[in-house]
C-alpha positions as CSV (number, residue, x, y, z in Angstrom):
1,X,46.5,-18.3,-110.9
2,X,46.5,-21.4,-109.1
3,X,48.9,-23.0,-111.8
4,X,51.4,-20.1,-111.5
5,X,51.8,-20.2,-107.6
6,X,52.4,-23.9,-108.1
7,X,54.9,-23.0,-110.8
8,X,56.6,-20.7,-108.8
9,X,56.8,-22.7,-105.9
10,X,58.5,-25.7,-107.8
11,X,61.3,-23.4,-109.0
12,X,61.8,-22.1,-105.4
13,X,62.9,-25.7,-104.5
14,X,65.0,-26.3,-107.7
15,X,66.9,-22.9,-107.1
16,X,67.2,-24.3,-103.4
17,X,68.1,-27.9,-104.2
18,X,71.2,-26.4,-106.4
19,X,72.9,-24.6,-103.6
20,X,75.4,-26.0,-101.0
21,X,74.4,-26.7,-97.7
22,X,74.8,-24.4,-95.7
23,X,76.3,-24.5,-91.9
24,X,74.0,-25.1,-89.3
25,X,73.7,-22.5,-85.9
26,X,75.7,-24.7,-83.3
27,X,73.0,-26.3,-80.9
28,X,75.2,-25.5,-77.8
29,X,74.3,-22.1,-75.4
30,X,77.2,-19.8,-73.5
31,X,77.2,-20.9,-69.8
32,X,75.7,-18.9,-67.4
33,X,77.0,-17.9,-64.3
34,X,75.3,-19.4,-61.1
35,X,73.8,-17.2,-58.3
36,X,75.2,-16.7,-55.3
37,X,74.2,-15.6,-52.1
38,X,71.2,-17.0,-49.5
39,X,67.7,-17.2,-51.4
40,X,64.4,-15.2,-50.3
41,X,63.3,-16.5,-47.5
42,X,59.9,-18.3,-47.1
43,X,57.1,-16.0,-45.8
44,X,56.2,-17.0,-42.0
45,X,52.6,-18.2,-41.4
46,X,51.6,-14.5,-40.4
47,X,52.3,-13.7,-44.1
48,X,51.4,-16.6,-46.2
49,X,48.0,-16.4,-47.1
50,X,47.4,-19.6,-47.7
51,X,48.4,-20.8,-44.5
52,X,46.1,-18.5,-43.1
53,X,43.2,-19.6,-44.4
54,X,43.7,-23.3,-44.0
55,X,43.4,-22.9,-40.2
56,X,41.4,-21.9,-37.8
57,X,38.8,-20.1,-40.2
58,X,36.8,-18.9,-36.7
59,X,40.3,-17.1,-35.5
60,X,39.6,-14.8,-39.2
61,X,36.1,-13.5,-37.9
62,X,36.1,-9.9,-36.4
63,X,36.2,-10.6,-32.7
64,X,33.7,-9.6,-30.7
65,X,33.6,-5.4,-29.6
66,X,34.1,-5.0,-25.4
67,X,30.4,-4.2,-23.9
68,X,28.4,-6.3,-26.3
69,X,25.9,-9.1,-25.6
70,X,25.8,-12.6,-27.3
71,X,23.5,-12.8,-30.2
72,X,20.9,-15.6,-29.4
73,X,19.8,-15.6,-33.1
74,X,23.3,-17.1,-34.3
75,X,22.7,-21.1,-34.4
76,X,26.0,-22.5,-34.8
77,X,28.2,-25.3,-33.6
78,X,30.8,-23.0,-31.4
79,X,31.8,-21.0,-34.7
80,X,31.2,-23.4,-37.3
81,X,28.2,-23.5,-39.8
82,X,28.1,-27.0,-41.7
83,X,26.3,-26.7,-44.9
84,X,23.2,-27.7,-44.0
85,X,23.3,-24.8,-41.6
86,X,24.6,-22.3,-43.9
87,X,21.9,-23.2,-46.4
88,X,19.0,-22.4,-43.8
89,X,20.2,-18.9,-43.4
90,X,18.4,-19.1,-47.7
91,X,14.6,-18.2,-48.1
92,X,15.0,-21.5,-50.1
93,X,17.4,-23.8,-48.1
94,X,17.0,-27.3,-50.4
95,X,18.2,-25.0,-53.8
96,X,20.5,-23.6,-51.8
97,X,21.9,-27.0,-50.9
98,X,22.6,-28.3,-54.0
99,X,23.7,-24.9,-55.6
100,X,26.4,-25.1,-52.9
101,X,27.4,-28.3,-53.4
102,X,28.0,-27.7,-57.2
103,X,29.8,-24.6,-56.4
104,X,32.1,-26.7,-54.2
105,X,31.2,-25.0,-50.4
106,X,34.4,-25.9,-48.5
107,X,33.7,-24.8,-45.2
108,X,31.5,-21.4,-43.1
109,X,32.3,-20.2,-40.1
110,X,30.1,-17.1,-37.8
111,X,30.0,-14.6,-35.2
112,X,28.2,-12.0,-34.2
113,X,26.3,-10.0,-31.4
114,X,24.5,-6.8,-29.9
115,X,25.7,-3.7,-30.0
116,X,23.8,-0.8,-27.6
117,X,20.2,-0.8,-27.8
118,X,18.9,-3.3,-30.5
119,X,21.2,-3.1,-33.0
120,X,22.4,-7.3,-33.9
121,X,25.3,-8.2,-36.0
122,X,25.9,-11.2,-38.2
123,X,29.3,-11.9,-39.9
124,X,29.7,-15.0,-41.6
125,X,33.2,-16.6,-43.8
126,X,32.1,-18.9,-46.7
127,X,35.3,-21.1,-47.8
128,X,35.3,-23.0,-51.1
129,X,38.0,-25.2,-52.4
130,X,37.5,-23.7,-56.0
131,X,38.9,-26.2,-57.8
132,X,37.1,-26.2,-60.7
133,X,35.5,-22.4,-60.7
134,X,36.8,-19.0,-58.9
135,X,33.6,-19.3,-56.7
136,X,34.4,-16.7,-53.9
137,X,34.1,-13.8,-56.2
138,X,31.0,-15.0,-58.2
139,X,29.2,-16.0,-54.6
140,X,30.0,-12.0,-53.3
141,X,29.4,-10.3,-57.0
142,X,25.9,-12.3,-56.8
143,X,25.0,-11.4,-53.5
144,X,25.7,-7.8,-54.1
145,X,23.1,-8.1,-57.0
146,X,20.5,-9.1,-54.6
147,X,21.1,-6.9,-52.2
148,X,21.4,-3.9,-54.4
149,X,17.5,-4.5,-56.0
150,X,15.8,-1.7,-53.7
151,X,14.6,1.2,-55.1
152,X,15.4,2.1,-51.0
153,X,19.0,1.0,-51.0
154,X,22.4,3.4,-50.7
155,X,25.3,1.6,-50.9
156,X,29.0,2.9,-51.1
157,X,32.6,0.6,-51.1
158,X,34.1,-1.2,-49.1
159,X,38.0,0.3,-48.3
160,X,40.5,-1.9,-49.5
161,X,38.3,-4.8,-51.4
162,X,38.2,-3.3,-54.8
163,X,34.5,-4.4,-55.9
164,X,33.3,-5.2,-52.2
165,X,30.5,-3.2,-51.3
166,X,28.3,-2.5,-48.5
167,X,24.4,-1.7,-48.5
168,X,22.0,0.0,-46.3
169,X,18.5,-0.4,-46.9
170,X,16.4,2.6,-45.4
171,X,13.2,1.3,-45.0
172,X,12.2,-1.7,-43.2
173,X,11.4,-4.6,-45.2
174,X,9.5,-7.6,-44.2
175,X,11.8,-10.0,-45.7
176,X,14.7,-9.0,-43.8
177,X,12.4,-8.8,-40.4
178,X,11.1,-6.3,-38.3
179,X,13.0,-3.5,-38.6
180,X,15.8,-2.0,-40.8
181,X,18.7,-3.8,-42.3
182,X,22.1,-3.1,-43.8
183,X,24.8,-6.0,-45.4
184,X,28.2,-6.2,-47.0
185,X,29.3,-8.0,-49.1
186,X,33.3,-8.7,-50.4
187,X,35.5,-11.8,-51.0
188,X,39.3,-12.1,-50.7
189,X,40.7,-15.5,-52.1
190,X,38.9,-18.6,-51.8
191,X,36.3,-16.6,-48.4
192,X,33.3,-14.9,-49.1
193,X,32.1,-12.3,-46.4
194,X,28.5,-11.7,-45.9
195,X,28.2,-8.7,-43.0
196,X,24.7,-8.6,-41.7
197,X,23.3,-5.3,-39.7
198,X,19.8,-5.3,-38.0
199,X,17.9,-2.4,-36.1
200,X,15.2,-1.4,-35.2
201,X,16.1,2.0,-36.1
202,X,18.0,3.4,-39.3
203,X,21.1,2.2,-38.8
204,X,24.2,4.5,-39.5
205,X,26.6,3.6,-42.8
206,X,29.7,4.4,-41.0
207,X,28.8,1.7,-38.8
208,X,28.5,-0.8,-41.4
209,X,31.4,0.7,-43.4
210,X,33.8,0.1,-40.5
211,X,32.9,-3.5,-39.9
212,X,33.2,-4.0,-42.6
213,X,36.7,-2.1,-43.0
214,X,37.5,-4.0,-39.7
215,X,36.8,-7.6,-41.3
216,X,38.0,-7.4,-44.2
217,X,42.0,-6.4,-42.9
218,X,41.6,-9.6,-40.9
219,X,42.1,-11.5,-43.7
């Protein structure tokens, strides 16, 4: 078999080697007409995302509801959270460190207060420069593992992020302090968003679903 394809293919290029050459499809294209008219314009730095992000990251945080109190709890230097800080807010700040090192922590920034009676609120934006690894989404997709392992947890979407979700857990739990505790958790871009409820009664899902709603059109 092997003989006859050989064969074969040796009287393929005798047959070919016998004919004339053949003209050759000219190398040149038709000409095409050149637009006219102005160009799109370039998006202002309202639209540009990108533009957006690279400033101020504080002015992106939710500002803060009329008849609320400052949150003494939030340790931060006037918005910002360095890493260092960022990685205290971890039951296990030193592997938190390095982890966000590797995973190329850009910047975090924070707000937050009290809302009538008890009730605290915690927002922070994580930036990363995600040159290497889409980090944003794989920070938020592993914090809404976490915060979904309670047999005790409801959680529902959040409007407008696709996978973000939010979470509230309806029975108080040590780890999260005395107390209940609900959390969202989304990403748009290179910002994570971690939404953090507290109460010291069950705290309502709307709530948390429209802070979250509310923070997440911000950016």
């Amino acid at each position: 078999m092997a003989l006859g394809l050989v064969a074969g293919t040796c009287a393929g290029y005798l047959v070919q080697a016998g004919r004339a050459p053949g003209a050759l499809p000219p190398l040149s294209q038709p000409t095409l007409a050149q637009a006219t008219g102005d160009g799109p314009r370039p998006l202002s730095a309202a639209q540009d995302h990108q533009v957006r992000v690279d400033g101020d990251l504080r002015e992106l945080l939710l500002k803060k509801p009329g008849g609320t109190r400052a949150n003494p709890a939030i340790e931060s230097d006037e918005g910002w959270l360095d890493l260092s800080a960022y990685a205290e807010t971890y039951t296990k700040p030193d592997g938190a460190f390095s982890e966000l090192l590797g995973d190329e922590f850009r910047r975090a920034a924070v707000t937050g207060w009290i809302e009538s009676g008890n009730r605290t609120v915690e927002i922070r934006l994580i930036q990363f420069r995600q040159v290497e690894e889409q980090t944003a989404v794989d920070r938020a997709a592993g914090a809404r593992h976490w915060a979904s392992d309670d047999a005790h947890t409801r959680s529902w979407p959040v409007p407008g992020t696709g996978d973000g979700e939010f979470y509230v857990h309806d029975r108080p739990d040590s780890r999260f302090g005395p107390g209940y505790q609900a959390e969202a958790h989304a990403w748009r871009g290179d910002i994570a968003v971690e939404l953090w409820v507290q109460d010291t009664k069950p705290i309502p899902p709307a709530r948390v679903r429209e802070l979250a709603r509310a923070q997440m059109e911000r950016l």
